[in-house]
N, C-alpha and C positions, 0 to 999 in steps of 0.2 A: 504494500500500500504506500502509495507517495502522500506523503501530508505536506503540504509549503506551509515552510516556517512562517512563526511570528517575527516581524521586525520590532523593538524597541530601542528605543536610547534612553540613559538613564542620564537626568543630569542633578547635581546635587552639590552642597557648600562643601567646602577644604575642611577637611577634618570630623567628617563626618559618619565614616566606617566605609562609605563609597569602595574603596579599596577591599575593602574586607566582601563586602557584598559582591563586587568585581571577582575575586578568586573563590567565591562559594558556586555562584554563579557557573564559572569558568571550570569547576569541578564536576557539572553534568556532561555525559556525553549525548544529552540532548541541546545541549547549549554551543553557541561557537560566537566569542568574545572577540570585540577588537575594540582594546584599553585603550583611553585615551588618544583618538586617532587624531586630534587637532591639538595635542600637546608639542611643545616646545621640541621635546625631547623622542616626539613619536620616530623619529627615520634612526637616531640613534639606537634605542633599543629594538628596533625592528629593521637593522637591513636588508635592504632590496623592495621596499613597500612605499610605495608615494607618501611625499608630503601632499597632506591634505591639507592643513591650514594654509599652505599660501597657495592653495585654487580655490580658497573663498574671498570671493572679493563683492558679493552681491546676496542678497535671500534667494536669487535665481542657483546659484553656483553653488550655493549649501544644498537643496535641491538635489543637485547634480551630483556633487560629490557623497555625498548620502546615499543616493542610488551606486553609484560604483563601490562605495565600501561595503553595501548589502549584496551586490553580486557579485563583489570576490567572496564572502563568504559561501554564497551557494556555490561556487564554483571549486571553492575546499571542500565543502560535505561530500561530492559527489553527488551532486543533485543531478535532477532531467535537464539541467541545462546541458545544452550540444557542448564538449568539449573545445571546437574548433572557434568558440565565442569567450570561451575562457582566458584564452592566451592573448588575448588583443593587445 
């Protein structure tokens, strides 16, 4: 049975277990996490992964880049997505 995933983003103040809920979270193998992907630091602890913060330049582009960080993730599960779409 193919189920399509739920998308959320979770956003929440500094210091507020966010992190903790991030790796309980990221402990389901029905879950597929991408921490902080418009952090400072995202391309450092993740090489080879776009910077997304600097292709937002508009509420249009958040948008956009939002959708590409939800279909790399299908494209890691092994989804019905055609493989030949993954690699773009």
């Amino acid at each position: 049975m193919n189920k399509r995933a739920a998308k959320f983003i979770l956003f929440a103040h500094a210091r507020s277990g966010s992190s903790s809920l991030a790796w309980l979270l990221d402990a389901s193998k029905d879950v597929d996490l991408v921490f902080e992907p418009f952090s400072d630091n995202f391309t450092k602890y993740n090489p080879g992964k776009p910077d997304y913060a600097s292709r937002v330049s508009s509420p249009e582009t958040v948008d956009a880049v939002l959708d590409d960080i939800f279909f790399g993730v299908q494209c890691s599960q092994g989804s019905d997505v055609p493989q030949e779409y993954c690699n773009l």
